[in-house]
Biopython code that builds the backbone (N, CA, C, O; Angstrom):
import numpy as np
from Bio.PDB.StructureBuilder import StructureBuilder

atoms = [
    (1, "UNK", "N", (17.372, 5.754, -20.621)),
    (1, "UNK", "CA", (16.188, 6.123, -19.869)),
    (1, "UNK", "C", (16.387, 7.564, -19.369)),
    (1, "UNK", "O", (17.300, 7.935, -18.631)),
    (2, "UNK", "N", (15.566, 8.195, -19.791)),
    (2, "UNK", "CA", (15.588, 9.563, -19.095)),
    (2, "UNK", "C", (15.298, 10.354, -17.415)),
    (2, "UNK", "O", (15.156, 9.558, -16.486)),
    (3, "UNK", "N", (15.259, 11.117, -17.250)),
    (3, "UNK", "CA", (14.913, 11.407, -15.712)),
    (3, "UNK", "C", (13.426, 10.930, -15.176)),
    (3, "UNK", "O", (13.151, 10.635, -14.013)),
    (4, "UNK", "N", (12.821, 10.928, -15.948)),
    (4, "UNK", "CA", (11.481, 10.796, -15.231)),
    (4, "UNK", "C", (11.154, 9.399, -15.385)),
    (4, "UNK", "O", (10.431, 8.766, -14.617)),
    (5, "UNK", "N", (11.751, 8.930, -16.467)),
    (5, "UNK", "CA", (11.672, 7.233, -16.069)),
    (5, "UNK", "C", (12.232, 6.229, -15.337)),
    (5, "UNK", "O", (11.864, 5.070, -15.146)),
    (6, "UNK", "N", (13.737, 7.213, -14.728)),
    (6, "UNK", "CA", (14.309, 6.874, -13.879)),
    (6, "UNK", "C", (13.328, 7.037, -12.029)),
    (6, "UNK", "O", (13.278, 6.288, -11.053)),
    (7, "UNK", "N", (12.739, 8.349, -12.331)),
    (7, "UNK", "CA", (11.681, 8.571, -10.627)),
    (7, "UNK", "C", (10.367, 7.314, -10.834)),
    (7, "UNK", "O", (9.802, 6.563, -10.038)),
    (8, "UNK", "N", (10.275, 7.493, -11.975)),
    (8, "UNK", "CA", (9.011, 6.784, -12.126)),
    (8, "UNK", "C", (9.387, 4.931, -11.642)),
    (8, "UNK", "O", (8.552, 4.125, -11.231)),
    (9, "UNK", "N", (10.590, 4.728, -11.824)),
    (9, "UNK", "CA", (11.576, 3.322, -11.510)),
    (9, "UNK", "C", (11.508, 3.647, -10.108)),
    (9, "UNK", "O", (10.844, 3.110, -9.222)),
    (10, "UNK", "N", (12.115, 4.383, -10.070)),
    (10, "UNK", "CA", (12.852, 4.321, -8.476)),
    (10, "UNK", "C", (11.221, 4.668, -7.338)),
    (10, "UNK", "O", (11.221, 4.175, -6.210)),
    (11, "UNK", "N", (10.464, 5.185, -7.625)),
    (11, "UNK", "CA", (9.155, 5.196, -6.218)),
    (11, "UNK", "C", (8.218, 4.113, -6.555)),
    (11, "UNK", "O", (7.135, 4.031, -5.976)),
    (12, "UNK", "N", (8.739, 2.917, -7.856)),
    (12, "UNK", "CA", (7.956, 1.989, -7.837)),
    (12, "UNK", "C", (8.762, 1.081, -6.860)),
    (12, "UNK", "O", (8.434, -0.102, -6.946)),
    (13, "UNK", "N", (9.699, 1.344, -5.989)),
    (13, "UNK", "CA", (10.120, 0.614, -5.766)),
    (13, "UNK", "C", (10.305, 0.759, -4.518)),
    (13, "UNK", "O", (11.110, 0.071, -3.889)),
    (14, "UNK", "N", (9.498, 1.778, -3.945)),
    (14, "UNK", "CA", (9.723, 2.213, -2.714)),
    (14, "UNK", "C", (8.213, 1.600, -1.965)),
    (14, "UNK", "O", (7.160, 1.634, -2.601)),
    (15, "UNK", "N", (8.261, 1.243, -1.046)),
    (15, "UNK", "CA", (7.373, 0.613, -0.030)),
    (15, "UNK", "C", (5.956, 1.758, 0.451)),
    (15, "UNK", "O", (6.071, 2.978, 0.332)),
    (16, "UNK", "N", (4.755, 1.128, 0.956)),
    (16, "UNK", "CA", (3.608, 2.260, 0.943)),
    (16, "UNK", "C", (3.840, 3.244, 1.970)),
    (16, "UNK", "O", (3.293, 4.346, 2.004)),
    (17, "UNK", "N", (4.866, 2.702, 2.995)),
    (17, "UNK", "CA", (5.241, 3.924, 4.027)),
    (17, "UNK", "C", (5.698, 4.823, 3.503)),
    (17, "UNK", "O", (5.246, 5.958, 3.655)),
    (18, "UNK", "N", (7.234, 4.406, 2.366)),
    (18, "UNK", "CA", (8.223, 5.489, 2.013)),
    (18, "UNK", "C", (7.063, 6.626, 1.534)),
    (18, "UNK", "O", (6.946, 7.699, 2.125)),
    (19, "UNK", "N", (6.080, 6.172, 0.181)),
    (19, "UNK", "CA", (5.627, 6.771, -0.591)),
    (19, "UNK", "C", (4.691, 7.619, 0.241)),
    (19, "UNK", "O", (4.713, 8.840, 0.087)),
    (20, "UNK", "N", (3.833, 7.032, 1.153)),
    (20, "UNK", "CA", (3.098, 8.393, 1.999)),
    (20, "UNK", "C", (3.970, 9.281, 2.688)),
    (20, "UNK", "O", (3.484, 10.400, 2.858)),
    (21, "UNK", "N", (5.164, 9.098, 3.150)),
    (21, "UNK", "CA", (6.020, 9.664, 3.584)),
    (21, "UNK", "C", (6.261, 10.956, 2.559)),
    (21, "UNK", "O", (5.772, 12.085, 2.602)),
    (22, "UNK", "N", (7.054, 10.454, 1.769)),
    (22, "UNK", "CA", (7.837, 11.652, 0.507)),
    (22, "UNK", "C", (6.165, 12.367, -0.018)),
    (22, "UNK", "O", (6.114, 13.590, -0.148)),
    (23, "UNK", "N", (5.436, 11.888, -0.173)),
    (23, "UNK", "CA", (4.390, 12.230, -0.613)),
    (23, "UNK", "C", (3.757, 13.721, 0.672)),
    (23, "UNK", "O", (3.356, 14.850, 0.388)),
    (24, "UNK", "N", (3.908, 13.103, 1.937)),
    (24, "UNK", "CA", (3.481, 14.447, 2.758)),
    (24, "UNK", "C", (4.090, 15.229, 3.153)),
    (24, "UNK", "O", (3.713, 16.092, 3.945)),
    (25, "UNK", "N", (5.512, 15.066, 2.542)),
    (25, "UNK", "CA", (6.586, 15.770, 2.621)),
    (25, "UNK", "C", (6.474, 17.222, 1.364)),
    (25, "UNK", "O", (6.740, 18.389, 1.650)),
    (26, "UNK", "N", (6.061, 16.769, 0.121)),
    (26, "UNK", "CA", (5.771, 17.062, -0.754)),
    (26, "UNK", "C", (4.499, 17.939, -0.659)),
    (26, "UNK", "O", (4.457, 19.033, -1.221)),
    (27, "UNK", "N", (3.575, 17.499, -0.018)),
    (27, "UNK", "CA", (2.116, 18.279, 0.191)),
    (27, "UNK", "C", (2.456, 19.567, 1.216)),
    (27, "UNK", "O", (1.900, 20.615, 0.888)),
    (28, "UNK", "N", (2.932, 19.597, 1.895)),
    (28, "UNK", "CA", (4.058, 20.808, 3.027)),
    (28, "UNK", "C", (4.847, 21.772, 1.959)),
    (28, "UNK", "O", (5.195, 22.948, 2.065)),
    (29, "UNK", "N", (4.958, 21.064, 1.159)),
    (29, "UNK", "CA", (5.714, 22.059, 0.208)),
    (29, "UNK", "C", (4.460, 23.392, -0.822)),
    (29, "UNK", "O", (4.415, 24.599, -1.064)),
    (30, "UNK", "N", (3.666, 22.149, -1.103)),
    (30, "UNK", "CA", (3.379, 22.520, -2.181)),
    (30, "UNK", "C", (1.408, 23.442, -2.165)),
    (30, "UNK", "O", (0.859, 24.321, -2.830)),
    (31, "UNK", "N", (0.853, 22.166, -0.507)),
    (31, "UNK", "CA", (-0.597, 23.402, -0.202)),
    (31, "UNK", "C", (-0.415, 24.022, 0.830)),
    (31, "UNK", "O", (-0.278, 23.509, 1.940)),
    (32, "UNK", "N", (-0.389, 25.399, 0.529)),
    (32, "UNK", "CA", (-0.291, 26.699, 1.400)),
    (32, "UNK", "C", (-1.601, 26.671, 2.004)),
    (32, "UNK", "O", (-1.299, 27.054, 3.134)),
    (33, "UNK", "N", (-3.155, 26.435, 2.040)),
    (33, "UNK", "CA", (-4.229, 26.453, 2.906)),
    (33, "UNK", "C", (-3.822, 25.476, 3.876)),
    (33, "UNK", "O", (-3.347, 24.381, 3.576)),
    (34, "UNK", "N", (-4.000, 25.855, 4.942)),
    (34, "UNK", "CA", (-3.742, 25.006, 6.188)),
    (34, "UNK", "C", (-4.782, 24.089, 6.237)),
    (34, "UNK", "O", (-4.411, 23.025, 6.732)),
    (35, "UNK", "N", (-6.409, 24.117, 5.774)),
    (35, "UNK", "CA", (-7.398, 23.366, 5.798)),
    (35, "UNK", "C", (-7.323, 22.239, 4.871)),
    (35, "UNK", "O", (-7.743, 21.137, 5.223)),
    (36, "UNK", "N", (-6.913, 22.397, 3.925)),
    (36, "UNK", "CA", (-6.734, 21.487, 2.458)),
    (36, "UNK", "C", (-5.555, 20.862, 2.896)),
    (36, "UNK", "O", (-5.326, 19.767, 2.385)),
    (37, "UNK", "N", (-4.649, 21.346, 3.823)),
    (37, "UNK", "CA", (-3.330, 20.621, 3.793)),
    (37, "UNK", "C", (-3.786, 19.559, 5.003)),
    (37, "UNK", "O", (-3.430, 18.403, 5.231)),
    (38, "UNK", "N", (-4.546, 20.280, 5.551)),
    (38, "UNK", "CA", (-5.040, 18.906, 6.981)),
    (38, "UNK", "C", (-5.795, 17.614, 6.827)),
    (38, "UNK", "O", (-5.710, 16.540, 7.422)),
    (39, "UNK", "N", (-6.662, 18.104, 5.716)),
    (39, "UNK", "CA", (-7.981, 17.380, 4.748)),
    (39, "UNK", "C", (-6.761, 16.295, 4.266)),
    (39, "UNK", "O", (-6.604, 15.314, 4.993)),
    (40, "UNK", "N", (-5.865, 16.437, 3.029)),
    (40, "UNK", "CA", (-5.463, 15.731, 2.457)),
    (40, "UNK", "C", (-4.706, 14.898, 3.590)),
    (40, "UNK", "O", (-4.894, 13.695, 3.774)),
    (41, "UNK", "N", (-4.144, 15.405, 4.059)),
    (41, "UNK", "CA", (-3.310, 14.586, 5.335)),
    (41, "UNK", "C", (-4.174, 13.803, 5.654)),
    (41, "UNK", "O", (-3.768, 12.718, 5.236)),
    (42, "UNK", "N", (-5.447, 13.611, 6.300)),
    (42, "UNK", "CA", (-6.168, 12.991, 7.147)),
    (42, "UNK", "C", (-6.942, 11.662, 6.072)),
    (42, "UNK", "O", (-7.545, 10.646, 6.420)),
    (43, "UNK", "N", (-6.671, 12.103, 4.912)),
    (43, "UNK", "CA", (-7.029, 11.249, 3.967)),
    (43, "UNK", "C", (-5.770, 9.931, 3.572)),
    (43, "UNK", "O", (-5.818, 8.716, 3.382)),
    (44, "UNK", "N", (-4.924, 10.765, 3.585)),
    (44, "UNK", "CA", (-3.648, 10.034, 3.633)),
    (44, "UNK", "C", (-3.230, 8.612, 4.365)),
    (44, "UNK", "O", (-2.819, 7.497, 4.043)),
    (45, "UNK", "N", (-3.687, 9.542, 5.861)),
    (45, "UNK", "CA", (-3.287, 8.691, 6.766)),
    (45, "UNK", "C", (-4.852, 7.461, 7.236)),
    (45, "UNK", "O", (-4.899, 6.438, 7.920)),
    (46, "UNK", "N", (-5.555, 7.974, 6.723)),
    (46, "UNK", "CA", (-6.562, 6.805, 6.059)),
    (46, "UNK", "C", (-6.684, 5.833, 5.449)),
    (46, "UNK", "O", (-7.292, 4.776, 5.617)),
    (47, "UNK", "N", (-5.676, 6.491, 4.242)),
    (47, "UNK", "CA", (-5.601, 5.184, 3.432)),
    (47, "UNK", "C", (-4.575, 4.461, 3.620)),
    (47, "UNK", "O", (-4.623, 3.450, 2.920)),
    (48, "UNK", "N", (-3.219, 4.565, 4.571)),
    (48, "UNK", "CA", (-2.653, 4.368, 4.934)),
    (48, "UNK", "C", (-3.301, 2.671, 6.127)),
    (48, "UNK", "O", (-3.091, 1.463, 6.012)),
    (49, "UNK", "N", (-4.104, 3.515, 7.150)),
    (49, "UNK", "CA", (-4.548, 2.452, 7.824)),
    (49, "UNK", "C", (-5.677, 1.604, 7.108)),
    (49, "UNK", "O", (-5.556, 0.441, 7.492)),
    (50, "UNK", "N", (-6.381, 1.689, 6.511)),
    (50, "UNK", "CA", (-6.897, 0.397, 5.333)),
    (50, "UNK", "C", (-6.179, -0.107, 4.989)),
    (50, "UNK", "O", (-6.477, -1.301, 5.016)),
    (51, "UNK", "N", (-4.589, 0.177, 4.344)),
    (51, "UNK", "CA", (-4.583, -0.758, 3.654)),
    (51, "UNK", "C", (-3.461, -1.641, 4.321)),
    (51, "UNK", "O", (-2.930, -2.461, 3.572)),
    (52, "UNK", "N", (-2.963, -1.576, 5.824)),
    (52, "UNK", "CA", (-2.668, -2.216, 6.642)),
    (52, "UNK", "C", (-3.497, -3.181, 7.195)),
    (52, "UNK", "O", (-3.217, -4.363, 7.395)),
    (53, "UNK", "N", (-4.974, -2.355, 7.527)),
    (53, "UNK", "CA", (-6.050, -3.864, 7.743)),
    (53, "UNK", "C", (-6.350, -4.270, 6.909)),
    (53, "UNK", "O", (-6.949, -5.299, 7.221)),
    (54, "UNK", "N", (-6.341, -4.099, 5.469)),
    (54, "UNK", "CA", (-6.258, -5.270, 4.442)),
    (54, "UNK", "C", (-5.501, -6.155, 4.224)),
    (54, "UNK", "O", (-5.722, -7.244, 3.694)),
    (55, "UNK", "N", (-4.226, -5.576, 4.769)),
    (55, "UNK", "CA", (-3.328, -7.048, 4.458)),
    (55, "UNK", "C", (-3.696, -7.542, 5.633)),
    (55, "UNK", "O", (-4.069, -8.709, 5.513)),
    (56, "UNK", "N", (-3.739, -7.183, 6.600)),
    (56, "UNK", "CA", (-4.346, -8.113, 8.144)),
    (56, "UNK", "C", (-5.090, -9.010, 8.075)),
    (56, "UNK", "O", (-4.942, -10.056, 8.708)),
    (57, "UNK", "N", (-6.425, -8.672, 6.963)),
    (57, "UNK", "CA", (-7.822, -9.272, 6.527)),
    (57, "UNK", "C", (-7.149, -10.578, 6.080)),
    (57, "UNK", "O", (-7.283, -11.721, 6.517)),
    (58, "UNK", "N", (-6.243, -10.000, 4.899)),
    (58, "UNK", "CA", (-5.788, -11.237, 3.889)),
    (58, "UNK", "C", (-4.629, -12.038, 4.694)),
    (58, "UNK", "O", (-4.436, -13.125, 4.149)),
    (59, "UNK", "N", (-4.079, -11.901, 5.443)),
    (59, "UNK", "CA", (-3.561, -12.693, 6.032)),
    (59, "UNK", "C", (-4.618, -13.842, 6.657)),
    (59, "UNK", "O", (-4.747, -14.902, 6.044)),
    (60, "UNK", "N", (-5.213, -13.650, 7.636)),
    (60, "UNK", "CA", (-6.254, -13.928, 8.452)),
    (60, "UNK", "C", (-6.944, -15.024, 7.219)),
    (60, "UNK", "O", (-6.817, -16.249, 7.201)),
    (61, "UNK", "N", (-7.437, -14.460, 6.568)),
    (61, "UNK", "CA", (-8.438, -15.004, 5.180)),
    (61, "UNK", "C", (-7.465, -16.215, 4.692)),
    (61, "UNK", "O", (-7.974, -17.322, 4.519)),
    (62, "UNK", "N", (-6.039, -16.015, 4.464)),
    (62, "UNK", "CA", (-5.126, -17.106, 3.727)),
    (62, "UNK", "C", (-5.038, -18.256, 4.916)),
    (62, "UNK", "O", (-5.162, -19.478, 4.831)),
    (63, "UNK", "N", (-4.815, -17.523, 5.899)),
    (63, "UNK", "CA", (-4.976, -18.853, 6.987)),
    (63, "UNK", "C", (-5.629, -19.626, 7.269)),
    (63, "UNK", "O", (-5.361, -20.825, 7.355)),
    (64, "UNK", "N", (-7.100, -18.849, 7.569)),
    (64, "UNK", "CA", (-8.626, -19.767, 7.536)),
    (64, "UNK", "C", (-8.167, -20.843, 5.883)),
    (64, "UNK", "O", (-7.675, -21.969, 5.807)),
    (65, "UNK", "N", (-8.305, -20.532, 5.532)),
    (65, "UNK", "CA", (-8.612, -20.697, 3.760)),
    (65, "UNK", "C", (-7.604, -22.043, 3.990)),
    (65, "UNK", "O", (-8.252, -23.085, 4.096)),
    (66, "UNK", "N", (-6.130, -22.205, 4.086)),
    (66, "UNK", "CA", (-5.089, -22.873, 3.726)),
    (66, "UNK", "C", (-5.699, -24.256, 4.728)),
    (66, "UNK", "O", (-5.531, -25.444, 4.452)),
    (67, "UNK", "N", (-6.417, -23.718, 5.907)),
    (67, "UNK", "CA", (-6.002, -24.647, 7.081)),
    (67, "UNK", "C", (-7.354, -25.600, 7.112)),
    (67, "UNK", "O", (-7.558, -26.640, 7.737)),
    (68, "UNK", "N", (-8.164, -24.893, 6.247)),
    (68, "UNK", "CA", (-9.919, -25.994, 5.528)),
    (68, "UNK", "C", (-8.936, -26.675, 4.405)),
    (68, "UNK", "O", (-9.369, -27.819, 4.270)),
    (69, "UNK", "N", (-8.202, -26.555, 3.841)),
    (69, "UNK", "CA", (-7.660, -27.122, 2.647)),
    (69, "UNK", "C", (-8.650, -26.604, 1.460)),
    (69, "UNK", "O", (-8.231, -26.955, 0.357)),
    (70, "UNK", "N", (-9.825, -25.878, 1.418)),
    (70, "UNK", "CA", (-10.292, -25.295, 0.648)),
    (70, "UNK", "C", (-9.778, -25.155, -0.941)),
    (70, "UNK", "O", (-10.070, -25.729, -1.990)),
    (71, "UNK", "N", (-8.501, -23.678, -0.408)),
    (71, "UNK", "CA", (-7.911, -23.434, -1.977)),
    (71, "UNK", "C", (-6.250, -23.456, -1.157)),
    (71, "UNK", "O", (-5.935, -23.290, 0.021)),
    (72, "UNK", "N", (-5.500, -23.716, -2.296)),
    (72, "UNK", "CA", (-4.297, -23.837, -1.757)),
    (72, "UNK", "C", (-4.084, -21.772, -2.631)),
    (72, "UNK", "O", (-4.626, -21.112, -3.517)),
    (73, "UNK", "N", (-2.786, -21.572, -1.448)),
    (73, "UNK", "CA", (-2.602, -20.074, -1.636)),
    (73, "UNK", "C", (-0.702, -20.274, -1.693)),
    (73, "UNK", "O", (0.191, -20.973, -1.213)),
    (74, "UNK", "N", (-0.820, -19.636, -2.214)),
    (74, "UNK", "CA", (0.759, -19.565, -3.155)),
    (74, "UNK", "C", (1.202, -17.981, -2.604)),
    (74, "UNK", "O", (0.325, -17.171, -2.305)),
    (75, "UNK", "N", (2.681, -17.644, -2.509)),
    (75, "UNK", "CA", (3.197, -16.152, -2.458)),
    (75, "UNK", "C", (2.856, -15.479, -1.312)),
    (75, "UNK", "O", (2.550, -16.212, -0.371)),
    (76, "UNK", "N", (2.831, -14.668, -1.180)),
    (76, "UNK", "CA", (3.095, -13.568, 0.547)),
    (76, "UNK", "C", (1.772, -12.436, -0.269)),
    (76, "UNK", "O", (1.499, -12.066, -1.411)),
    (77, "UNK", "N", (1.281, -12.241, 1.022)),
    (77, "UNK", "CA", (-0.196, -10.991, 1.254)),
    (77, "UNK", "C", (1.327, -9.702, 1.200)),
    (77, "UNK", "O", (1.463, -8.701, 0.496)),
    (78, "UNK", "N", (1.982, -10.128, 1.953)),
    (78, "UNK", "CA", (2.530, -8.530, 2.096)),
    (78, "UNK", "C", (3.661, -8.082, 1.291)),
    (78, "UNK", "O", (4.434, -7.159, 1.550)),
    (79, "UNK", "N", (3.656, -8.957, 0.153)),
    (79, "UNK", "CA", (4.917, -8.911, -0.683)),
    (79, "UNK", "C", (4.011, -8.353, -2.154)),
    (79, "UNK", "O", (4.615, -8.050, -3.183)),
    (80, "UNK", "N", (2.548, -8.288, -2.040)),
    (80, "UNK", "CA", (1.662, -8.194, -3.011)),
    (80, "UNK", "C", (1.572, -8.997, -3.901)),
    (80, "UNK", "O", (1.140, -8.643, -4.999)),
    (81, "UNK", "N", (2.016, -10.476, -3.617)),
    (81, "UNK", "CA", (2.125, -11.669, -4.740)),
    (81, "UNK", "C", (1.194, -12.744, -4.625)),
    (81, "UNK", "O", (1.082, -13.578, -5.524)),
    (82, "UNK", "N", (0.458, -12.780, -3.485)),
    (82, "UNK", "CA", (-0.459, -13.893, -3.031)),
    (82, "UNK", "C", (-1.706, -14.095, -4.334)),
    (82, "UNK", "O", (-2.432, -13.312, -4.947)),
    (83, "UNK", "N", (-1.534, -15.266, -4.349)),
    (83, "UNK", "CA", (-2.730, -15.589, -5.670)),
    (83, "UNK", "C", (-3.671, -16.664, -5.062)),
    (83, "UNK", "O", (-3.103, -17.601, -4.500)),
    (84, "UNK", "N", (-4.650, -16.664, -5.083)),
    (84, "UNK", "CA", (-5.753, -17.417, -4.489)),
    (84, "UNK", "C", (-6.028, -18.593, -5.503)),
    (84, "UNK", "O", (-6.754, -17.986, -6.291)),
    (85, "UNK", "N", (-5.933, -19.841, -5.995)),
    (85, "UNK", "CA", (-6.180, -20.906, -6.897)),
    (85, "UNK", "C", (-7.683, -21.833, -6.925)),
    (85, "UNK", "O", (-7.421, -22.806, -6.218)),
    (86, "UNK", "N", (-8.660, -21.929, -7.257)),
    (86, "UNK", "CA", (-9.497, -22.504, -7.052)),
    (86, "UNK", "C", (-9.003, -24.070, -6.834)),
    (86, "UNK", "O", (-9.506, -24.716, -5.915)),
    (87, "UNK", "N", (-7.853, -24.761, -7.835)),
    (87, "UNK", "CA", (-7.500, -25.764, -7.682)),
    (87, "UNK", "C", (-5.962, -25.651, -7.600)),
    (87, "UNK", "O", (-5.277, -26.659, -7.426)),
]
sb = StructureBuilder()
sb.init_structure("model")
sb.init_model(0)
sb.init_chain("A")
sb.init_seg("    ")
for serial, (resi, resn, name, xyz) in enumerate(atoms, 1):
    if name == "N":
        sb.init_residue(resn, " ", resi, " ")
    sb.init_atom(name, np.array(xyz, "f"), 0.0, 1.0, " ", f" {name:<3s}", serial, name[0])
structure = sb.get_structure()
């Protein structure tokens, strides 16, 4: 495996904090406009908090859901494995 399939391994494996992290670490480096560098930041840290209240949602949602006996739910919201089963 070469170098880039080795980075491409290794930040799949890094968690959504690490990756916004190294990622705005990276944007400091690389946009010199202070406006574009604030913009992207603020976008960042946007998507950052969505997708914390999404797993919140889906937590919340697996609980309601499990505790009607509705659908049975298998795997973890925050492990990204949760599968929803009709039966």
């Amino acid at each position: 495996m070469g170098p880039e399939g080795k980075r491409k391994l290794r930040l799949r494996n890094l968690s959504n904090d690490q990756l916004i992290e190294l990622y705005d670490s990276e944007l400091v480096l690389r946009l010199h406009n202070p406006k574009y560098l604030s913009d992207t930041q603020l976008i960042i840290a946007w998507y950052a908090a969505m997708t914390l209240a999404s797993k919140r949602l889906l937590v919340q949602l697996r609980s309601v859901l499990s505790s009607l006996c509705l659908i049975p739910v298998t795997g973890s919201v925050l492990s990204g494995s949760m599968s929803l089963s009709p039966w």
